[in-house]
MDAnalysis code that builds the backbone (N, CA, C; Angstrom):
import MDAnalysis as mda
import numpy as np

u = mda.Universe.empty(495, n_residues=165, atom_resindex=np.repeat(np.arange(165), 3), trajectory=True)
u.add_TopologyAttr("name", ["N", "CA", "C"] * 165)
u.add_TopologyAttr("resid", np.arange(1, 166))
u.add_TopologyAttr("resname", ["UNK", "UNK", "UNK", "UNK", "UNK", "UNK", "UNK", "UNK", "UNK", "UNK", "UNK", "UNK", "UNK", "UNK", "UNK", "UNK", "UNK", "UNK", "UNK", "UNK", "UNK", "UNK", "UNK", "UNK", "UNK", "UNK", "UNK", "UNK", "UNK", "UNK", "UNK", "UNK", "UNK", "UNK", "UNK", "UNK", "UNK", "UNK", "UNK", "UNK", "UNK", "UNK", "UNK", "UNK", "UNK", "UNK", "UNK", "UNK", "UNK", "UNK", "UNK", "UNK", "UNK", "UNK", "UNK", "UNK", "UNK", "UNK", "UNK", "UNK", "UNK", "UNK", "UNK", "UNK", "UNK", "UNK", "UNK", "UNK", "UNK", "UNK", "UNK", "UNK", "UNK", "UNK", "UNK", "UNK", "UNK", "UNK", "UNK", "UNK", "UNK", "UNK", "UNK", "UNK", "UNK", "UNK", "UNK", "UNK", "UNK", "UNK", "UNK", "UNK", "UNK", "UNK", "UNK", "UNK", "UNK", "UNK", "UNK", "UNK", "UNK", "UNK", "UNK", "UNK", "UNK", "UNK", "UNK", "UNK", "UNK", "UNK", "UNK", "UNK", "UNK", "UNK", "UNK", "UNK", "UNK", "UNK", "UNK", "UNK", "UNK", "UNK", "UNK", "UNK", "UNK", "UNK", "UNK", "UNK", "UNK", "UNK", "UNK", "UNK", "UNK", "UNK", "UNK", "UNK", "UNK", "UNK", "UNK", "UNK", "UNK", "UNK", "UNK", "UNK", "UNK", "UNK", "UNK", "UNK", "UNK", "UNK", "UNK", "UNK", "UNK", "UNK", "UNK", "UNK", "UNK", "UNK", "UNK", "UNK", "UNK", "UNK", "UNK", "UNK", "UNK"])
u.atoms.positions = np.array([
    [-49.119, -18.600, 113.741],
    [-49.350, -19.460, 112.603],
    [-50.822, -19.858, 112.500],
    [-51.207, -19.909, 113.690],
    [-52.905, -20.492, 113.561],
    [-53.804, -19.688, 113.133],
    [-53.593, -18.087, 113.107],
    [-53.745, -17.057, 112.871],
    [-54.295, -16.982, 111.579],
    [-53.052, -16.864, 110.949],
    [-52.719, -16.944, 109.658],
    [-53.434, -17.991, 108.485],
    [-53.547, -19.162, 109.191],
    [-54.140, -19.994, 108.756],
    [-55.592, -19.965, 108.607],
    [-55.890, -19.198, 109.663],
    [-57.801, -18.890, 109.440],
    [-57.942, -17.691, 109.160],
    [-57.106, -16.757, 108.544],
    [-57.000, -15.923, 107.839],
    [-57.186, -16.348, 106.617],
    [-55.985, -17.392, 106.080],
    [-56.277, -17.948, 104.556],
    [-57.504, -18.791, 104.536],
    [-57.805, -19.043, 105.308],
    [-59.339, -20.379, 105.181],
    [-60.086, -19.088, 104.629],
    [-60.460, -18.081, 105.785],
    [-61.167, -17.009, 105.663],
    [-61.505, -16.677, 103.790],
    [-60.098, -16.371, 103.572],
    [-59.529, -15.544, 102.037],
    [-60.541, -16.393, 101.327],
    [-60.505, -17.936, 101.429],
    [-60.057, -18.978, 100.317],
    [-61.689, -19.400, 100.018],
    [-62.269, -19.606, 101.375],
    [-63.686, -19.087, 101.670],
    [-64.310, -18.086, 100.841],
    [-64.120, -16.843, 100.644],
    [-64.439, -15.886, 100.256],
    [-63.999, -15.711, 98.564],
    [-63.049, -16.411, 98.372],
    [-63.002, -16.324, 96.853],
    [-63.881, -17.622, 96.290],
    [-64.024, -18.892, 97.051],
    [-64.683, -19.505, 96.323],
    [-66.622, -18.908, 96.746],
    [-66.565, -18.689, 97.146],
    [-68.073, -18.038, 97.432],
    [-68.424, -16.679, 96.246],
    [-67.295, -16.165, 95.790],
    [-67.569, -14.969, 94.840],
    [-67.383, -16.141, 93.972],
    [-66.889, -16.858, 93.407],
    [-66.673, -17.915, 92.344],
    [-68.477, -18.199, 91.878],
    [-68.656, -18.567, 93.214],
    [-69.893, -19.464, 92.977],
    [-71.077, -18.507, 92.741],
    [-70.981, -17.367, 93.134],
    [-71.928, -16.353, 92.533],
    [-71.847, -15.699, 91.190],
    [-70.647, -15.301, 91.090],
    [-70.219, -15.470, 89.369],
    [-70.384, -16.646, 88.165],
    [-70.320, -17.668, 89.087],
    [-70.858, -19.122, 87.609],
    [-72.632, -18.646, 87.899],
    [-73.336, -18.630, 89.143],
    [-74.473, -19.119, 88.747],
    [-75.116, -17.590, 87.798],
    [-74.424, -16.317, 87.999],
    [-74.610, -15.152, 87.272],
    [-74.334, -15.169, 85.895],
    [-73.415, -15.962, 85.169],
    [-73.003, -16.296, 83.800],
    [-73.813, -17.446, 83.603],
    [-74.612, -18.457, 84.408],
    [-75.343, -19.508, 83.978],
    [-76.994, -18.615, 84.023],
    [-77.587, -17.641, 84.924],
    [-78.907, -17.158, 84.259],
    [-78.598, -16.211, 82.733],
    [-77.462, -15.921, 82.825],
    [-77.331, -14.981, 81.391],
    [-77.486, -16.112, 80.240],
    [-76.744, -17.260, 80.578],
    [-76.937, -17.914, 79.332],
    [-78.416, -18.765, 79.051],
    [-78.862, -19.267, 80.563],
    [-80.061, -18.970, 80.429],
    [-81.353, -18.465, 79.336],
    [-80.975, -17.360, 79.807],
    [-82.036, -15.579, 79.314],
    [-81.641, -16.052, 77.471],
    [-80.843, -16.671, 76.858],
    [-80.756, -16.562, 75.659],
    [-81.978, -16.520, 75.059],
    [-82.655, -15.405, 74.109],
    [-83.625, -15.610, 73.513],
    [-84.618, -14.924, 73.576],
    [-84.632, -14.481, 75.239],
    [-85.393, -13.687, 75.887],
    [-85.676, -12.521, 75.663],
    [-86.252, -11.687, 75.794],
    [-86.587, -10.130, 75.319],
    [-85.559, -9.645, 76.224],
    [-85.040, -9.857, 77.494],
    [-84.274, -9.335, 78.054],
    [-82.327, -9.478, 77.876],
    [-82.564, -10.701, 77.452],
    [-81.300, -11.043, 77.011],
    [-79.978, -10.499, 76.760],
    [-79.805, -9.213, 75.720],
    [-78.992, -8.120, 75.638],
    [-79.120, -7.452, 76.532],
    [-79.521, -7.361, 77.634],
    [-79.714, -6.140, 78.576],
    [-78.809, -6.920, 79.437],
    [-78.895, -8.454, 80.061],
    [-78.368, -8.941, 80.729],
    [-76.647, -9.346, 80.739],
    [-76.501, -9.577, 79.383],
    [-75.214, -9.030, 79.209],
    [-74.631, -8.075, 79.334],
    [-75.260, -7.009, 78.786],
    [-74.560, -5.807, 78.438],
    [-73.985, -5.411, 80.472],
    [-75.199, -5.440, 81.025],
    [-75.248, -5.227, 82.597],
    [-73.903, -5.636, 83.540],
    [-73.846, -7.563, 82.986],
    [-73.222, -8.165, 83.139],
    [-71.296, -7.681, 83.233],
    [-71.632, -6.819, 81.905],
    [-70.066, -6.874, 81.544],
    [-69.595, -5.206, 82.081],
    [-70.916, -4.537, 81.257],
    [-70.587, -2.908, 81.450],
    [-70.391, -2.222, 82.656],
    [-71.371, -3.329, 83.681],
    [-72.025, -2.406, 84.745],
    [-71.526, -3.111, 86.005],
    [-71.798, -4.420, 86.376],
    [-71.720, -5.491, 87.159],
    [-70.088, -5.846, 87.355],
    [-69.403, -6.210, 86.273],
    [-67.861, -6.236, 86.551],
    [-67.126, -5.336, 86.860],
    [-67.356, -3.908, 85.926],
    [-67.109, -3.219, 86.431],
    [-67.093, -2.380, 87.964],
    [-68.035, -2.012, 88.158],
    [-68.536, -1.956, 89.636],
    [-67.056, -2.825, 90.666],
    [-67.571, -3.958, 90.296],
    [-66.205, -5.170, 91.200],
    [-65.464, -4.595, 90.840],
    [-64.965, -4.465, 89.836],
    [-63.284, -3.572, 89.210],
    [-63.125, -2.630, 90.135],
    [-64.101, -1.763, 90.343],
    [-63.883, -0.186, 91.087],
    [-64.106, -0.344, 92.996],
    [-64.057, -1.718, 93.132],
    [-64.271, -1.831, 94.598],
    [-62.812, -2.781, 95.088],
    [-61.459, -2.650, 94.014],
    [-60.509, -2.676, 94.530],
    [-59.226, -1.799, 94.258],
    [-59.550, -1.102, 95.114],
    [-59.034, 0.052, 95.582],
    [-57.513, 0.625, 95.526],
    [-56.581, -0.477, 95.170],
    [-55.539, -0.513, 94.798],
    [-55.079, -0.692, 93.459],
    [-56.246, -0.906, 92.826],
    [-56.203, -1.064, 91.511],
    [-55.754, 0.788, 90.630],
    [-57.058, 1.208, 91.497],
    [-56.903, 2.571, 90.760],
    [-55.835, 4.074, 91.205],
    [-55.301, 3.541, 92.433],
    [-54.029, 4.530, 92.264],
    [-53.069, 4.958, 91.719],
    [-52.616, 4.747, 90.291],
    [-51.807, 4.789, 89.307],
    [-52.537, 5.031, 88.109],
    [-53.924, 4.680, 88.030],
    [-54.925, 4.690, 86.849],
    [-55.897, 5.356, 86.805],
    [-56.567, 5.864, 85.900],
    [-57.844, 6.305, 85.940],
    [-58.927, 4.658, 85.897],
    [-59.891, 5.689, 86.599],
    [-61.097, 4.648, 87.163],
    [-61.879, 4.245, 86.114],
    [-62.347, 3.199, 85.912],
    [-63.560, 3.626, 84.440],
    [-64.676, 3.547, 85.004],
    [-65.409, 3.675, 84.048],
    [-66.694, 4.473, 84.541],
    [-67.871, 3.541, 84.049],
    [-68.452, 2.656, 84.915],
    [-69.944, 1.540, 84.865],
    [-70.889, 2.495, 83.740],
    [-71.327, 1.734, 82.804],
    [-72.812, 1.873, 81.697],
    [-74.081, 1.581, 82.318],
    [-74.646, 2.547, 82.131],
    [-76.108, 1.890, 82.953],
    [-76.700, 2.082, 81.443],
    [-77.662, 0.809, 81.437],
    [-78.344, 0.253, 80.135],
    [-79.639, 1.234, 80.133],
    [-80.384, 1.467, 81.282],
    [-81.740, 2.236, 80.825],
    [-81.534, 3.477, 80.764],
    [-80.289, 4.055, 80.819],
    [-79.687, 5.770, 80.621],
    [-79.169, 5.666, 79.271],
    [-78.881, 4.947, 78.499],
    [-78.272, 4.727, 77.500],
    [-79.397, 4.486, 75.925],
    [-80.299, 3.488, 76.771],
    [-81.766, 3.094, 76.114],
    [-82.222, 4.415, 75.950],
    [-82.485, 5.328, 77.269],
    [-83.166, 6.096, 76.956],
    [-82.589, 7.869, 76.674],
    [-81.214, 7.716, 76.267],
    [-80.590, 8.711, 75.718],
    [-80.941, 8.838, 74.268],
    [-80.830, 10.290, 73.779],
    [-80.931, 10.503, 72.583],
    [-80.014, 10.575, 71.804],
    [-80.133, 9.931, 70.638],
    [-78.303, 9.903, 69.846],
    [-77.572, 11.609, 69.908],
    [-77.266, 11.560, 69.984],
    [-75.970, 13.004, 69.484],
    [-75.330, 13.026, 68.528],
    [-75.714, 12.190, 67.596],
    [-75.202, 11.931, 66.382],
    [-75.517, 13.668, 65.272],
    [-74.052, 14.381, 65.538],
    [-74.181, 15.522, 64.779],
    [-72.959, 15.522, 63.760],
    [-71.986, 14.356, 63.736],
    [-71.118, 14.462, 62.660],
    [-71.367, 13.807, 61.546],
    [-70.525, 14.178, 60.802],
    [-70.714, 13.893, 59.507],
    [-70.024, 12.238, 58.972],
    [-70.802, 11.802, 58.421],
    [-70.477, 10.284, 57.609],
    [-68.634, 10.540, 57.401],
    [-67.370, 9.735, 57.802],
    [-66.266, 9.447, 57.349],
    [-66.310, 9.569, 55.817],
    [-65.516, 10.388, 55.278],
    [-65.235, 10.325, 54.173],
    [-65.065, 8.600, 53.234],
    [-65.347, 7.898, 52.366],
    [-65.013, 6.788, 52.511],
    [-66.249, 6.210, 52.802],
    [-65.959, 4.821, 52.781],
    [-66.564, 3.639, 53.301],
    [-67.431, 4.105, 54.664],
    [-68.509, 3.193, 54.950],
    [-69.629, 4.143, 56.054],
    [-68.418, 2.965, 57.198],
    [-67.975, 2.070, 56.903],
    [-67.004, 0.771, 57.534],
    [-66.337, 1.832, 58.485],
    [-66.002, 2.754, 57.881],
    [-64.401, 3.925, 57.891],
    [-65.198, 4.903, 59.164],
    [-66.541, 4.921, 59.501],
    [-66.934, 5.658, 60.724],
    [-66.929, 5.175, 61.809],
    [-66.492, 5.832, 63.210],
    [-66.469, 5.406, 64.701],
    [-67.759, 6.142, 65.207],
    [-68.536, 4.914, 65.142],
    [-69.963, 5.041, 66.336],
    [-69.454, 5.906, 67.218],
    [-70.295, 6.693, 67.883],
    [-70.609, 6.986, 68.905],
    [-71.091, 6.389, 69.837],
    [-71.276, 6.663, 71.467],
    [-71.473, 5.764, 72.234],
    [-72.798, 5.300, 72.533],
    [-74.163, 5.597, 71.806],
    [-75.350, 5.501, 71.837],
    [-75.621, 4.580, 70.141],
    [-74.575, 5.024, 69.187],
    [-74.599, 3.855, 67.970],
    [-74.190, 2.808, 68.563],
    [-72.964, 2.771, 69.339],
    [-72.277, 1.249, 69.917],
    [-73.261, 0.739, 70.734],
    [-73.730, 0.803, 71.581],
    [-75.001, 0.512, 72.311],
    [-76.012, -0.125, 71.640],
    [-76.714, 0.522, 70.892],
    [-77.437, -0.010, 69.821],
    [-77.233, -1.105, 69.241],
    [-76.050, -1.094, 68.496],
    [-75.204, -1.999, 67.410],
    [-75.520, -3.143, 68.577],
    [-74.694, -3.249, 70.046],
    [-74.456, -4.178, 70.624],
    [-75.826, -4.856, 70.984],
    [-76.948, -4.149, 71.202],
    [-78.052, -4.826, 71.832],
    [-78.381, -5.522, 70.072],
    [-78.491, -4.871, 69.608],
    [-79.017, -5.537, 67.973],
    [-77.811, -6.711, 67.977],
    [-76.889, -6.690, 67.349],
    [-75.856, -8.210, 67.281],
    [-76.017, -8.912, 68.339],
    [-76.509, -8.565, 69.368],
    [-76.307, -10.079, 70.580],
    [-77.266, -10.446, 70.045],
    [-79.099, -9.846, 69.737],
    [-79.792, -10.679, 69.596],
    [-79.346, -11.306, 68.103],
    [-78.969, -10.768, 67.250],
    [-78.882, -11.699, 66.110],
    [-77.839, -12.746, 66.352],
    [-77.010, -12.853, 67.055],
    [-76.096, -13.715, 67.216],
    [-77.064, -14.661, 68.138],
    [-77.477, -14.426, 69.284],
    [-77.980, -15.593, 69.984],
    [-79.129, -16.431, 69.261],
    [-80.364, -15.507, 68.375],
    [-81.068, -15.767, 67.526],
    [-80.575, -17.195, 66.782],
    [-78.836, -16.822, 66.295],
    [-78.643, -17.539, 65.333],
    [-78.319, -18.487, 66.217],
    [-77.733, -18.720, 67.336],
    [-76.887, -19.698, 68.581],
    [-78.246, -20.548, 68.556],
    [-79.309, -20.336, 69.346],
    [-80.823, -21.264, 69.329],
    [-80.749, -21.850, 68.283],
    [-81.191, -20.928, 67.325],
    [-81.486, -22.302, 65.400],
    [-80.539, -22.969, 65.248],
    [-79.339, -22.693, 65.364],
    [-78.703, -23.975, 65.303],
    [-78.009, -24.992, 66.761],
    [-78.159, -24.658, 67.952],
    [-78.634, -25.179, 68.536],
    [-79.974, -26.394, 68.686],
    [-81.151, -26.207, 67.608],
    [-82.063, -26.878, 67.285],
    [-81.488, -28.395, 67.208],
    [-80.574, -28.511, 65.748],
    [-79.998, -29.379, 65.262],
    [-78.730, -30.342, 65.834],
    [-78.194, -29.100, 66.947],
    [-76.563, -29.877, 67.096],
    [-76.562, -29.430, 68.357],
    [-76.507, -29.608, 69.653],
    [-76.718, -29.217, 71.139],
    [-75.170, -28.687, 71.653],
    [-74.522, -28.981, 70.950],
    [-73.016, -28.395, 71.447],
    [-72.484, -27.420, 70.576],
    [-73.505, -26.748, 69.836],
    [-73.068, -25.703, 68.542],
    [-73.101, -24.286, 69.104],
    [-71.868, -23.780, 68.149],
    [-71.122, -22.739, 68.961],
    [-70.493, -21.208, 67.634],
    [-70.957, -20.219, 67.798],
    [-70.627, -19.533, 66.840],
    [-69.192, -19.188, 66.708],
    [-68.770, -19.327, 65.695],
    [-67.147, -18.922, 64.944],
    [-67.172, -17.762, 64.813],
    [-66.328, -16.630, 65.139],
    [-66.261, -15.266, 65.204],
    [-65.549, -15.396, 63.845],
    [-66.145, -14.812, 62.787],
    [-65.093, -14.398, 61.441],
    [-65.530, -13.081, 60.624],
    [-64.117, -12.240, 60.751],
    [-64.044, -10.897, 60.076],
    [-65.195, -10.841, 58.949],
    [-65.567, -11.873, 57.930],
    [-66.350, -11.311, 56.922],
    [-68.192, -12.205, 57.627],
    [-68.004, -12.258, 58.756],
    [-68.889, -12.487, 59.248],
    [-69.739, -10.767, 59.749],
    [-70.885, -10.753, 59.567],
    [-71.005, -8.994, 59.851],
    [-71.782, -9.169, 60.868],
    [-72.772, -10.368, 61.675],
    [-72.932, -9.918, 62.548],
    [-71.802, -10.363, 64.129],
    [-70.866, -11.063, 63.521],
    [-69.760, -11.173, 64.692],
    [-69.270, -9.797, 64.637],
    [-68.981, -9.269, 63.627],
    [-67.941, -8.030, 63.439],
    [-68.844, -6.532, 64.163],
    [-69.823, -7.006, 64.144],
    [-71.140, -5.668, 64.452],
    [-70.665, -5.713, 65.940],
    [-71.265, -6.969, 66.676],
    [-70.716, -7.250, 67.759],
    [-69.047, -6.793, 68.498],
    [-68.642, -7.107, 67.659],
    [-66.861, -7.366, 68.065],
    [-66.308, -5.508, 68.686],
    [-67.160, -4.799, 67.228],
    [-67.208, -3.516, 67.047],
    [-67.380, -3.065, 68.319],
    [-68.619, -3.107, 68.447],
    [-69.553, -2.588, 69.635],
    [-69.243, -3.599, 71.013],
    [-68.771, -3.999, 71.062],
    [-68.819, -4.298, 72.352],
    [-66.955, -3.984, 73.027],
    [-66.640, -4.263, 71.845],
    [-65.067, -3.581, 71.995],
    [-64.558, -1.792, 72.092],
    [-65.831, -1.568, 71.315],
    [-66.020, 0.187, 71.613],
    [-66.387, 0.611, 73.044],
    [-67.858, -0.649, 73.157],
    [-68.291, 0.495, 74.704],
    [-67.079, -0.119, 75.982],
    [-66.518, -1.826, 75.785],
    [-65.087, -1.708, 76.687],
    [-64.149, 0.022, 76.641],
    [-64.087, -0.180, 75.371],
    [-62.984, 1.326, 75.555],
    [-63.729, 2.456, 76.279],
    [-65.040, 2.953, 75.829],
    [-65.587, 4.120, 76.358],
    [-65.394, 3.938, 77.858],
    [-65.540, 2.909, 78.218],
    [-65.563, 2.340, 80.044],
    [-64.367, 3.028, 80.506],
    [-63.406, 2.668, 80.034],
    [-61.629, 2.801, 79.935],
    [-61.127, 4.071, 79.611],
    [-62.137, 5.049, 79.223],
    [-61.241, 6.050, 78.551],
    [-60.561, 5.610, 77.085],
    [-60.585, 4.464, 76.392],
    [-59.729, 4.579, 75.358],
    [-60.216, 4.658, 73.901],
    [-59.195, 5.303, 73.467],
    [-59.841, 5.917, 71.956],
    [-60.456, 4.770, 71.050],
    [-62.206, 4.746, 70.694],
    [-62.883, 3.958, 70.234],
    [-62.237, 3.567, 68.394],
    [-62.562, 2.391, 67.963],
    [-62.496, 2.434, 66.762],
    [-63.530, 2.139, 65.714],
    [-63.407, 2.290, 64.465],
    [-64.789, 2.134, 63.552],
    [-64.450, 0.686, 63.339],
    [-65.618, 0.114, 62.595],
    [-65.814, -1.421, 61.964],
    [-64.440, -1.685, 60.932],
    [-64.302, -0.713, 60.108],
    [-63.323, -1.163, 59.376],
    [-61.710, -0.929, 60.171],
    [-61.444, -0.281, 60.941],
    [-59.800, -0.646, 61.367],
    [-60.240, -2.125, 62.992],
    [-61.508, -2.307, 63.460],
    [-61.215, -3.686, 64.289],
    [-60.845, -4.706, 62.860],
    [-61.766, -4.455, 62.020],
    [-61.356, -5.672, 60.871],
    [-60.234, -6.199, 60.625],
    [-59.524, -4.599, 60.407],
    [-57.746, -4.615, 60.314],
    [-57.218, -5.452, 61.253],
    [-57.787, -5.298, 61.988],
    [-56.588, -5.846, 63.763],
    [-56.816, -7.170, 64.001],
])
């Protein structure tokens, strides 16, 4: 029993210690708002950094496929492959590719945080409302919900069917 018990101290230890490295890692990101680096630190944050943790438990992925970490300066410095053709329809009605989603995402964080500061100016607890006919939430929502799927293996969607959903 005593065993056991500094076994769980051990555990309990160790999860609040990853706790506490994870708040102060989500407190320099929010930080960085504003910063030239800012979108990079997210994107890192979510694409690269969680992931990674995702793929270092090991029981997770025996039934699943693994997904696969984004590295931001391979992505920055990839060239689009953009060789298809515009969706028939609405440009809404096209699914980025994974170097448009990228893009899209570093462009909407800064316009979103851009907008988070200015009004931040005025009201210190102000907080952006995600809404469908909002375009740079939806730019965002797009792209950052696309490169989740690319991570995942799962089939990406264009601006106009997340709208739908």
């Amino acid at each position: 029993m005593v065993i056991l018990n500094k076994l769980f101290n051990v555990a309990i230890a160790q999860e609040l210690a990853a706790l506490s490295r994870e708040t102060a890692e989500l407190k320099l990101i929010k930080e960085a708002a504003g910063s030239p680096d800012y979108a990079q630190k997210v994107f890192d944050k979510v694409y690269n950094t969680d992931i990674k943790r995702l793929l270092s438990m090991d029981s997770m992925w025996k039934n699943r496929a693994m997904p696969t970490p984004l590295e931001f300066d391979a992505l920055k410095s990839a060239t689009s492959e953009e060789t298809r053709k515009v969706a028939e329809g609405l440009i809404d009605q096209k699914v980025w590719n994974l170097k448009e989603n990228f893009e899209m995402f570093n462009d909407s964080v800064v316009r979103l945080s851009t907008r988070l500061l200015k009004m931040r100016k005025t009201q210190d607890d102000a907080i952006i409302s995600f809404d469908k006919d909002d375009e740079d939430a939806m730019d965002f929502v797009t792209a950052a919900s696309n490169l989740r799927a690319h991570v995942f293996n799962i089939t990406t969607k264009s601006l106009f069917d997340v709208k739908c959903e």
